[in-house]
N, C-alpha and C positions, 0 to 999 in steps of 0.2 A: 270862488263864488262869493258873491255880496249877499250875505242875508243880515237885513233889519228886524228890527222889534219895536212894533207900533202898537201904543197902549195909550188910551186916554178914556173921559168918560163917555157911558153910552149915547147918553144925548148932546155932546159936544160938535158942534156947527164944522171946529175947527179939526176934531178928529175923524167925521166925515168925510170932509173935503181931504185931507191925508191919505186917509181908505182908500179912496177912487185913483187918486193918481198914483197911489203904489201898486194897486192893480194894473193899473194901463203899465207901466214899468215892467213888471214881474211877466204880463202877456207880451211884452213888446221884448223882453229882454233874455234869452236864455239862461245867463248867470246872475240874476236878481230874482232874491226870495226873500218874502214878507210875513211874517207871522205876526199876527194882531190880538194884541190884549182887550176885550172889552170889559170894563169896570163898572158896574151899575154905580151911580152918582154918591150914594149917601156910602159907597164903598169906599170913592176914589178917595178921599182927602187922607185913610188910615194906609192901605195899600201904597201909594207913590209918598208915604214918608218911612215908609217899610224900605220899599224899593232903594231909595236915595240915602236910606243909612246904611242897607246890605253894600253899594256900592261906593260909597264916599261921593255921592253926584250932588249938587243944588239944584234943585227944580219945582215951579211953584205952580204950573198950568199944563193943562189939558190942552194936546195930545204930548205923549214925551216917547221920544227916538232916541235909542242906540243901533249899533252896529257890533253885530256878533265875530268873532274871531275864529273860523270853521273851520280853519285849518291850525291854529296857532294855540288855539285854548286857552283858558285864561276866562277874567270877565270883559264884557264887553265895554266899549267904546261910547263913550255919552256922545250923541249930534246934538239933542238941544230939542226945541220943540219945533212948534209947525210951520214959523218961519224959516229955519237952520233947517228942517228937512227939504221945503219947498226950493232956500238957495242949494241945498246938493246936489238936488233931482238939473235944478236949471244947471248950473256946470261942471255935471260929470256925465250926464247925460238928453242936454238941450231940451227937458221936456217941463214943461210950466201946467199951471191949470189956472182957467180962467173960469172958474165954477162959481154964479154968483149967488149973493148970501142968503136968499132966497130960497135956493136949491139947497144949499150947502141944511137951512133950519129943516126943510123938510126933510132931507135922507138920517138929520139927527132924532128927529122925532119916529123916522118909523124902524132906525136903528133900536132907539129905547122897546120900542111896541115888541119888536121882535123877537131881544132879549128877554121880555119881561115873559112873553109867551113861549120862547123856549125853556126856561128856569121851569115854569107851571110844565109841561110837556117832560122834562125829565122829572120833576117831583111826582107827577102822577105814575111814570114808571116805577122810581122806587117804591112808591106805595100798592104796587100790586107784587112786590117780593117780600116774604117776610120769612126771612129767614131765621133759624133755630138759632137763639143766642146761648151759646157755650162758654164758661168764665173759668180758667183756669188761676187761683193763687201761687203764691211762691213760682212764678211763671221762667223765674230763670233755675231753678232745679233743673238738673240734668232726665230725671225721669219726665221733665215738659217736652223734653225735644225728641223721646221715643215715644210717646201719646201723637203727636198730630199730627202725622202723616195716617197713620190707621182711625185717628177719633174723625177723620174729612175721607173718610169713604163711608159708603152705601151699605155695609158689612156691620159699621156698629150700630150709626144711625139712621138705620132704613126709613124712616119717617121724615127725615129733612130732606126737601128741596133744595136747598143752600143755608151755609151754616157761617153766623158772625160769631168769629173767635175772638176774645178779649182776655188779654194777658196780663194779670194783675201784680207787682211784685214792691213791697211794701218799703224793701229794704235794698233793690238793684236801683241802679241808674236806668230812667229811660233813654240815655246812648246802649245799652245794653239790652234794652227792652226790643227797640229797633231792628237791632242784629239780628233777633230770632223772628220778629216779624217779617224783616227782608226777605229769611232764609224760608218761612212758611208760604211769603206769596211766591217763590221762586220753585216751589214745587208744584205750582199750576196745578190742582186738586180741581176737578169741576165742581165741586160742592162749597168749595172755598168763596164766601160771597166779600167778606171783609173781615181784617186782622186791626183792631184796636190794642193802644196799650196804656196802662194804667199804672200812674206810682203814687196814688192818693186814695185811702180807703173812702173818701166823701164820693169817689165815682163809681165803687165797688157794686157792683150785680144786678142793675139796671134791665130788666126783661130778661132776668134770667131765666134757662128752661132748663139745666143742667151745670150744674156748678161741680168742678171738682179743687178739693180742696188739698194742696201738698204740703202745707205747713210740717216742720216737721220736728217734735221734741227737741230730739239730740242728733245736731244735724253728721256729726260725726260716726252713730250708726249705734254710740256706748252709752250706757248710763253713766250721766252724772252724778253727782254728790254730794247730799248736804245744803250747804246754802245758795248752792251751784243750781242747783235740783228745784229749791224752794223759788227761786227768780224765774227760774223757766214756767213752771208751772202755774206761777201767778199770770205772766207774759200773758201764756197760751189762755188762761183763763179769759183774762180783759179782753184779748184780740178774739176768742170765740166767742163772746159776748157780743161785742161790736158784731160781731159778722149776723149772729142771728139774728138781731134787732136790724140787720139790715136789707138780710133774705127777706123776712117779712113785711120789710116797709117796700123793697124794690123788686123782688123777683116776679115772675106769672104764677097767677094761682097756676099749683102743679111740677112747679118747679121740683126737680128730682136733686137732693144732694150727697155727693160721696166723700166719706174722708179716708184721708189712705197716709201709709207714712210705717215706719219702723218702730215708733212709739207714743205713746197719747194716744194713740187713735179712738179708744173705746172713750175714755177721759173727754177730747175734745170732738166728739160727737153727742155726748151729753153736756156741754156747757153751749151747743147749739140749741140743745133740743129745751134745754130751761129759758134761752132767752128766746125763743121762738115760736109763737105760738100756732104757726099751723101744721098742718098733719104731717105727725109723728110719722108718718108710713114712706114721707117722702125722705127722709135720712138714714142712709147705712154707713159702714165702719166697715173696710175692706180688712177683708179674712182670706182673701186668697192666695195673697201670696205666701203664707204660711203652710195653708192648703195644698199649695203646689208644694211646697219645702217635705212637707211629710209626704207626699206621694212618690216623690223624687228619692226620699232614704227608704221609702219600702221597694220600689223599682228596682232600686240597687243591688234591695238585698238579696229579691227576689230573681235578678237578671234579667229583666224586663221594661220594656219603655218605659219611661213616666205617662204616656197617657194611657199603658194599656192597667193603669192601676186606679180605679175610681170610688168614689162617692164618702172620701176622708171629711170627717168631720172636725173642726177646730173650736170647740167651746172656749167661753172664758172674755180673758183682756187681751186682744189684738195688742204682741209685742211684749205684754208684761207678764202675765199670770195666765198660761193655758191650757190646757188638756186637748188631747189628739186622740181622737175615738175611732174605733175601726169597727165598732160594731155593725154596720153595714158595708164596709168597703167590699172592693168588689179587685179582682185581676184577671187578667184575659190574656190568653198566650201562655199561659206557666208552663215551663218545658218539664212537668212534673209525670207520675204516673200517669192519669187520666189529663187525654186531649180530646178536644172537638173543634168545631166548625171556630171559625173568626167570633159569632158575637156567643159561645159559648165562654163562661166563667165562673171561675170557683173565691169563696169567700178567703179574704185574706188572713181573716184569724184560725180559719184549717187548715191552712197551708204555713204558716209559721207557730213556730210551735216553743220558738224561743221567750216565754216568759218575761224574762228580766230583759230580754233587747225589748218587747214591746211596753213594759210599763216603766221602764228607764232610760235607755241608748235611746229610743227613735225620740223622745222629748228631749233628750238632749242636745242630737244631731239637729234638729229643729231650731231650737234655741241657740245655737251657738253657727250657724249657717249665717246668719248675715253680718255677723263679727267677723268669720272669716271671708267673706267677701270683702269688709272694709280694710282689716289685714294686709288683705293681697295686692288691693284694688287703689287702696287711699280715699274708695268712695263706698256709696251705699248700693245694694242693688237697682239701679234703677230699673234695669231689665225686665226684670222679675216683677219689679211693682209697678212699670205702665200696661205689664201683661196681664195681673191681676185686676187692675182697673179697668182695659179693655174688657176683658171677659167677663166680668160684673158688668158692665154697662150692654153690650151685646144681650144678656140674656133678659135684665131690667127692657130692655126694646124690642123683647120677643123671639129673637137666636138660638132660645134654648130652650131643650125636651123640657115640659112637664113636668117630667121626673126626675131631672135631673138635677140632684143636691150642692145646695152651695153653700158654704159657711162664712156669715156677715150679719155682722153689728148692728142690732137694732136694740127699741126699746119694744120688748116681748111680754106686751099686757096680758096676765091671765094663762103664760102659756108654761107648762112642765111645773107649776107652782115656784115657780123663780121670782125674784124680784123683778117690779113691775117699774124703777124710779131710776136706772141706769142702764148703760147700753152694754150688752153681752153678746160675744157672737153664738150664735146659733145654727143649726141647718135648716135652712130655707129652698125654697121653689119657687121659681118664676112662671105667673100667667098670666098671660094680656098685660104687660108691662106695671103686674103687682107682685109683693112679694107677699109667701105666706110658709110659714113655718110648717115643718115637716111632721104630722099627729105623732106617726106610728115608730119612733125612738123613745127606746128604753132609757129613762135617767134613772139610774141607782141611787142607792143611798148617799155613796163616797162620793161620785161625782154631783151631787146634789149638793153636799155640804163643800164643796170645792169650790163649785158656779155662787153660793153664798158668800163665802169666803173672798173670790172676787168682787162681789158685788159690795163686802162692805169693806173693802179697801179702796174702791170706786167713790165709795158714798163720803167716807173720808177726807178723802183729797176733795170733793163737792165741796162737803161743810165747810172747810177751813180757805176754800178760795169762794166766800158765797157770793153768787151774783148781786152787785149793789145797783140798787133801781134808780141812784141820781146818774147826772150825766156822763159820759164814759170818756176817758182820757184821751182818748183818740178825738172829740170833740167839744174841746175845754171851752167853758161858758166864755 
């Protein structure tokens, strides 16, 4: 089969006349096909010096012809322009045009008209899709590639029509970037409107409506050390700096943002919240996959699902410094003395009775849970942490009961008489896609002076990386 490629610009006389007699060819001929590049004018001169370097060809006018190799592969074959096509057409297959110039200026001019009203006719289409812009950081993390298959259904974000995913990664290659965008359009998601990728923080969060953020301390899952420790936390400093100052300059009023990761999290969600000035109510600090961690070692020890164990609370520093409160938990199923129905359930502090495993072992098993996943694995759980952020984000979009408690990082003005100037996780409740802290929890004395205690190890590391209001390294004067 002979197929060409006919490209020149739109109001060109001589790419016209081309048109037509590759038509009359392609109808006349069963094994000749034509595909036609049309170039709006103030395009063609950057496109056909694109074209002729991708290919190694010379060529300085409008219209330009190759020949494709459809069976052989490879790049195609230069003819040349409109004369070189017109001698092929006459001996290879006896067909000339005698189209005179006349004709030839009118079919260019209302080729242009055409063009110029199909371009308006698809822009007007785009402009009646607007779809939910979602920005993922550190976009080549392995926990990115368990988020977006479930973040492009109907299940987390019921409110999107169609959703443009933008894959941010500061420190991958975009051949890299690529590959996961490939693999995201190849999962044909109906919600999936377009995959963006970004390796420059100057294009960072652009309409954003939902930012999630992976960045992640120590990306090997351990605490660092020392002056190891001291470079990180500057890093994360400057680069959450940047980001705020850039939520706020680029995102949609409303924009909802989450940080999630194995450590900093509490840390660099207050070095958001300092360079950013609008509402504090739109940033949280993922506590759940902790939350799962402790529900999972009381399951265990109980003999029972992980989800038949509920409403675990995780005070504190997400990752660094925290308390696991079970004063409201709940378990369901206990194969104990007293059973009942399915949504019957007994308090999880009646039923264990082991002391020292509750105020020592299960914070321990907790803490030392994603060490051993890195142990085992060579990586971090990412699992565990796109299911956390799923599940936060689902219930932030209305998925979830009323009452149903979640523990996440916020800055908590006025609430349990806690500090009001860093972000601590807390138990919260989702309504009408707000979040609002839980009244009716007991904080004691101990763990009052604990959540302090975190808060001024928080405060700490603030001070000594303080945010500096001249220009930020990431855009040197």
């Amino acid at each position: 089969m002979a197929k060409f490629v006919l490209a020149g610009k739109t109001d060109c006389p001589y790419y016209a006349k081309a048109e037509l007699l590759a038509d009359r060819l392609q109808n006349s001929l069963p094994n000749f096909n034509i595909h036609k590049i049309s170039i709006l004018p103030d395009e063609w001169k950057d496109w056909l010096e694109d074209t002729c370097t991708r290919n190694g060809w010379n060529h300085e006018e409008s219209p330009l012809v190759w020949r494709e190799l459809v069976h052989q592969g490879g790049k195609g074959v230069y003819l040349g322009g409109f004369g070189d096509f017109l001698e092929h057409c006459q001996n290879y297959y006896s067909i000339t045009s005698d189209m005179s110039e006349e004709m030839m200026r009118s079919i260019a001019a209302e080729n242009l008209v055409t063009k110029l009203n199909l371009i308006t006719e698809e822009q007007h289409r785009a402009g009646l899709i607007h779809p939910l812009h979602v920005w993922i950081s550190s976009a080549l993390n392995p926990t990115c590639n368990m988020l977006i298959p479930s973040l492009l259904s109907a299940e987390v974000l019921p409110q999107a029509s169609t959703i443009s995913l933008h894959l941010l990664d500061l420190e991958g290659s975009e051949e890299e970037l690529q590959s996961v965008k490939m693999e995201t359009e190849d999962l044909a998601l109906h919600l999936l409107h377009k995959v963006t990728v970004h390796t420059d923080l100057k294009e960072a969060f652009h309409e954003a409506d939902f930012i999630l953020l992976l960045d992640d301390g120590w990306s090997n899952g351990m605490r660092a050390k020392d002056e190891e420790e001291r470079r990180t936390v500057k890093a994360t400093a400057d680069l959450y700096t940047e980001y705020g100052r850039l939520i706020e300059a680029r995102a949609n009023v409303g924009a909802k943002v989450i940080v999630s990761g194995g450590s900093l999290v509490n840390l660099r969600c207050s070095f958001l919240l300092k360079a950013c000035a609008t509402d504090k109510r739109h940033f949280v600090a993922v506590a759940t996959q902790l939350e799962n961690e402790a529900r999972a070692a009381i399951a265990n020890k109980l003999r029972v699902r992980t989800s038949e164990v509920t409403d675990v609370i995780v005070w504190g520093d997400v990752g660094e410094s925290v308390y696991v409160d079970l004063q409201r938990a709940k378990v369901f199923n206990y194969d104990g003395a007293i059973k009942g129905p399915p949504f019957f359930f007994q308090p999880v502090l009646e039923i264990i009775y082991d002391k020292e495993w509750l105020e020592t072992n299960l914070l321990d098993i907790v803490r030392c849970q994603q060490a051993a996943v890195v142990s085992k694995t060579g990586r971090g759980p990412d699992m565990s942490t796109a299911n956390g952020i799923l599940t936060l984000l689902q219930a932030w979009n209305g998925a979830s009961a009323p009452t149903q408690v979640f523990s996440v990082g916020v800055l908590c003005t006025g609430c349990y008489n806690l500090p009001d100037d860093v972000v601590l996780s807390v138990p919260v409740t989702f309504t009408d896609g707000q979040w609002s802290v839980v009244p009716d929890v007991t904080v004691g004395e101990d763990l009052k002076q604990k959540l302090h205690r975190y808060a001024s190890e928080l405060r700490q590391v603030l001070a000594k990386t303080a945010i500096n209001n001249t220009r930020s390294t990431f855009f040197p004067s």
